[in-house]
C-alpha positions in Angstrom: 17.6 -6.0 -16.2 19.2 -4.1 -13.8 15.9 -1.6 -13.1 13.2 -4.9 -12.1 12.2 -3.9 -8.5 9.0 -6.2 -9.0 8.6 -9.8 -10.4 4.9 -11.1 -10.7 4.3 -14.4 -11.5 1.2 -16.6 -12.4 0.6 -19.9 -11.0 -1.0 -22.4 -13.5 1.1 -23.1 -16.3 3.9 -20.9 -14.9 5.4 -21.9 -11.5 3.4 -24.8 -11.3 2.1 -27.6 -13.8 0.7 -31.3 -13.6 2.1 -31.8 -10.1 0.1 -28.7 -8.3 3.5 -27.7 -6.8 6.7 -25.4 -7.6 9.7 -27.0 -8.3 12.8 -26.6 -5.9 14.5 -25.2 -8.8 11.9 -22.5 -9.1 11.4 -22.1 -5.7 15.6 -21.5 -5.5 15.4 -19.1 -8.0 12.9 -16.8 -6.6 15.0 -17.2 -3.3 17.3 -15.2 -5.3 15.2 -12.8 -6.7 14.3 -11.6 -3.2 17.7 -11.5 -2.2 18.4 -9.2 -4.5 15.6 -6.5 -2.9 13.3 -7.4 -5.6 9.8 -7.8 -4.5 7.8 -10.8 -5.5 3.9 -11.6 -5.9 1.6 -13.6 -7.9 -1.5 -12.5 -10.1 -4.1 -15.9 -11.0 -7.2 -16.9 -11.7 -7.8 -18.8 -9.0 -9.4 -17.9 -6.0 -7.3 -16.3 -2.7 -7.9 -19.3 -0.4 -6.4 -21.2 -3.2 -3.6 -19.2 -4.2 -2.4 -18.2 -0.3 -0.7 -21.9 -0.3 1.8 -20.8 -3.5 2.1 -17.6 -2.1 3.7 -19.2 1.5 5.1 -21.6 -0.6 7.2 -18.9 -2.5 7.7 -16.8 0.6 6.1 -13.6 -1.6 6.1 -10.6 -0.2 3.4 -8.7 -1.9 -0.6 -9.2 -1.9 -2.1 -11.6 -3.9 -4.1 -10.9 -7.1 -6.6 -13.0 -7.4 -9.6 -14.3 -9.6 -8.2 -12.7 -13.0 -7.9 -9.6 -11.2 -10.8 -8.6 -9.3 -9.3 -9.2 -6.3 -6.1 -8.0 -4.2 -5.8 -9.5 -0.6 -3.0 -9.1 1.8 -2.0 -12.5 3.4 0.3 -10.4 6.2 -2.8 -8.9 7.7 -5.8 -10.3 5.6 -7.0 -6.9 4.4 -8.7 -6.5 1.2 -7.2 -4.1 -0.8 -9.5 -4.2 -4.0 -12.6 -6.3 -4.8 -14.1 -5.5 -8.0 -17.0 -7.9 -8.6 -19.5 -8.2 -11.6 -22.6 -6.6 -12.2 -25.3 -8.4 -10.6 -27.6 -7.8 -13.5 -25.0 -8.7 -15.8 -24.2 -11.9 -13.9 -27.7 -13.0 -14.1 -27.9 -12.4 -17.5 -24.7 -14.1 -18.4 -25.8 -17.2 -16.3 -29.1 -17.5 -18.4 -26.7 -17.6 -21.3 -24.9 -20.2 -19.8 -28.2 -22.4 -18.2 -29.4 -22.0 -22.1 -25.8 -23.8 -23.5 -26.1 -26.6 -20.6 -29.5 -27.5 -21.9 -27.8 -28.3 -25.4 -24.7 -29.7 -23.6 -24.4 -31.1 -19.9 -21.0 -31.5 -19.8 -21.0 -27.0 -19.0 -20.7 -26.5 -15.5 -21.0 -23.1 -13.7 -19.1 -21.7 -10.7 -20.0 -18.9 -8.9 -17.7 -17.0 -6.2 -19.2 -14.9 -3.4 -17.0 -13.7 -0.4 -13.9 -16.1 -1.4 -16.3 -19.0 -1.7 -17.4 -21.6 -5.2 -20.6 -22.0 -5.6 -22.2 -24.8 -7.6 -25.4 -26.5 -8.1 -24.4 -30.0 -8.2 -20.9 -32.1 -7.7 -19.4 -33.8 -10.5 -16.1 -36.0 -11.3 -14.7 -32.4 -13.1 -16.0 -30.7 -9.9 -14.2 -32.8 -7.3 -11.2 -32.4 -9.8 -11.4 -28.8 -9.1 -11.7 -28.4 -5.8 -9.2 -30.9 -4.6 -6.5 -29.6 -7.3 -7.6 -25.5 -5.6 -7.5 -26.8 -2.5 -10.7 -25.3 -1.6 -14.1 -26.2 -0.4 -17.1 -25.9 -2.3 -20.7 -24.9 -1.5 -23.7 -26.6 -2.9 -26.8 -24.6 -3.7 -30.4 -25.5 -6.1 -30.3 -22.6 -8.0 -27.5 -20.3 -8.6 -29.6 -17.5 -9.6 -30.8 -17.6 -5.9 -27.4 -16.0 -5.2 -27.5 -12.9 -7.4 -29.0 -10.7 -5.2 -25.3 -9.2 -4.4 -22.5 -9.2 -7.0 -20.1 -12.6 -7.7 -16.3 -12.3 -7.8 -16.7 -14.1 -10.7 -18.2 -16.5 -13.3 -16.7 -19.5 -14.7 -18.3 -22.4 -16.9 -16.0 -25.2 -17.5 -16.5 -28.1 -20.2 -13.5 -30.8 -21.3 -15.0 -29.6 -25.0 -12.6 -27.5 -25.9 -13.8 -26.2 -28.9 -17.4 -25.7 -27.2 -15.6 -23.3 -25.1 -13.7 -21.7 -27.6 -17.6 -21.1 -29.5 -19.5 -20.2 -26.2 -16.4 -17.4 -25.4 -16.7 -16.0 -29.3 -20.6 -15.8 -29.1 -20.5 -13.6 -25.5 -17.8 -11.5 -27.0 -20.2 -10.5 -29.7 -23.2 -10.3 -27.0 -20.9 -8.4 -24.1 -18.8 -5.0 -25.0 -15.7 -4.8 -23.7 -17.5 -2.0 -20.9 -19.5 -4.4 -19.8 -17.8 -8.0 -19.4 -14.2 -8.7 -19.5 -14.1 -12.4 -20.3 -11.0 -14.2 -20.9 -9.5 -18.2 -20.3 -6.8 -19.1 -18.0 -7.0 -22.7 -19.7 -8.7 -24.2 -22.7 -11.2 -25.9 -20.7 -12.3 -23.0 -18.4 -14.6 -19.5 -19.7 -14.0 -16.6 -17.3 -15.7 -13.5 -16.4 -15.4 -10.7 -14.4 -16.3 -7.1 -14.2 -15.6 -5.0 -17.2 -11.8 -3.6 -17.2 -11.1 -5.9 -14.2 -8.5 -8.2 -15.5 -4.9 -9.1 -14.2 -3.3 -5.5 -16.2 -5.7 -3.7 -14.7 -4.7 -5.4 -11.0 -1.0 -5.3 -11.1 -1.1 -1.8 -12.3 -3.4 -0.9 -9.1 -0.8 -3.1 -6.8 2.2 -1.2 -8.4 1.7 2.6 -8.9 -1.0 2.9 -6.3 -0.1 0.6 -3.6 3.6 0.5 -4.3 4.4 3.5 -6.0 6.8 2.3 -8.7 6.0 2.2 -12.5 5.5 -0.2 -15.6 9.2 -0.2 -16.7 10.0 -1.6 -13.4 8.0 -4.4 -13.5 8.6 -8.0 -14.8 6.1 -10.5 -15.2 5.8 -14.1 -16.3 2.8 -15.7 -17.8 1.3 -18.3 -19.9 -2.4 -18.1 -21.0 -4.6 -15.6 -22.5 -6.0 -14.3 -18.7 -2.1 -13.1 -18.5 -2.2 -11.1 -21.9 -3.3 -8.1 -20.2 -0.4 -8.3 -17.2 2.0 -9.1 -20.1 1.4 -5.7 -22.0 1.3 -4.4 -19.0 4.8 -4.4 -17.7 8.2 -3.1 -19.1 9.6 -6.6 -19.4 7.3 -9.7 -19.8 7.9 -13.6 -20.7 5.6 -16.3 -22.0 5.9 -19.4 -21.0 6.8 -21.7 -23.9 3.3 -23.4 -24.6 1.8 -20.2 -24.6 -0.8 -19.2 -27.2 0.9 -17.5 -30.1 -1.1 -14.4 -29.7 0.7 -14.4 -26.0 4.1 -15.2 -27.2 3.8 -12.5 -29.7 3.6 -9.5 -27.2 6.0 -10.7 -25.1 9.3 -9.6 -24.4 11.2 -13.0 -24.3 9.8 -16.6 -24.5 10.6 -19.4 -22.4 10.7 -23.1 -21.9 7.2 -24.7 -20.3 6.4 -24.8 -16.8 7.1 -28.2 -16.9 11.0 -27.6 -17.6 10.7 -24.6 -15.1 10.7 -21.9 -17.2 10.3 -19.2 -14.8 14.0 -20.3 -13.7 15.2 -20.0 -16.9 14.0 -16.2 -17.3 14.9 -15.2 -14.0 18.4 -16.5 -14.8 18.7 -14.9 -17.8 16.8 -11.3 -17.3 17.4 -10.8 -13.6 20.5 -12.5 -12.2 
């Protein structure tokens, strides 16, 4: 693929898996994707603080995209290049949704992010999980709500019931139109929302004909979960990772093995070598 001038990557499920780190063999070839004048960045869900470790860890060139989109931050200088965050009114409705399903089930928790911060109302075993696995530090508060008088980042209840998920995210789709909510999951346990049309597609399209001035056909990127799908259609060339939902697989341009037998190497091998 002789006409790639930008690779952007994922981080969960793509370049890195149960270990919380990138392989050497991933890391090498990336290496070689750069020396090549290609330019390299990643688009997650997780927050900047917690992706700016990958990014170093990569040596990427190119701001991160964080939380599913809504954010683009430049690590070389720390300016914020895009911060789209969800309606505050739309938040607090969305969390009264979400207070109503933890009085059925208290295994839902909520996460708010202000200003590059998580906000909860109580630490849990699945909390501490999170945070040391992000990296991050987390802010305790009595009631959430107390917070929405400016405009999250972003909204994420978790639950290890994956099917409870997979019901709560069906039921808001039919309560939220795609104009007001975009709500997606990076992983089967986690329900995600940001603003309306502020997803990772929306992002990477920003970072490369605004910011960088090239186009869709010149872009690769790699992915595995449905907060990618948008990034995936996206781009002239795209891969799935190979535990990828089917309906992520299917849009795809190539599919390849699972992060855990490093994947991304295998496509960058294959498609840009």
């Amino acid at each position: 693929m002789s006409n790639i001038k930008v690779l952007i990557l994922d981080i969960d499920g793509t370049i890195s898996g149960k270990s919380n780190q990138v392989s050497e063999k991933v890391k090498k070839a990336i290496k070689e994707v750069k020396n090549k004048g290609i330019k390299v960045g990643l688009a997650t869900g997780r927050m900047y603080r917690s992706a700016l470790r990958f990014h170093h860890d990569i040596e990427a060139d190119l701001p991160i995209i964080g939380y599913n989109g809504a954010w683009i931050q430049n690590p070389e200088n720390s300016e914020i290049l895009l911060h789209n965050p969800v309606n505050k009114e739309k938040a607090q409705d969305l969390f009264f949704y979400l207070k109503e399903q933890q009085k059925i089930n208290n295994n839902i928790e909520i996460h708010f992010y202000f200003d590059d911060q998580l906000y909860v109302e109580k630490i849990t075993e699945k909390t501490d999980f999170y945070v040391e696995r992000s990296g991050i530090g987390v802010n305790i508060v009595d009631d959430l709500n107390s917070l929405l008088h400016q405009n999250p980042t972003k909204i994420l209840a978790s639950s290890p019931d994956y099917n409870l998920i997979s019901q709560m995210l069906v039921e808001l789709k039919k309560r939220y139109q795609d104009h007001e909510l975009y709500l997606t999951q990076s992983n089967p346990i986690y329900l995600e929302a940001t603003q309306a049309n502020v997803n990772k597609g929306t992002a990477v399209k920003y970072l490369v004909e605004k910011i960088l001035g090239f186009t869709a056909e010149e872009i690769m990127t790699i992915g595995d979960n449905f907060n990618d799908y948008s990034m995936l259609g996206y781009a002239g060339f795209s891969v799935a990772m190979g535990d990828a939902p089917k309906e992520v697989k299917a849009i795809t341009s190539f599919v390849t093995r699972d992060v855990e037998n490093d994947g991304v190497a295998e496509a960058i091998a294959k498609y840009i070598l």
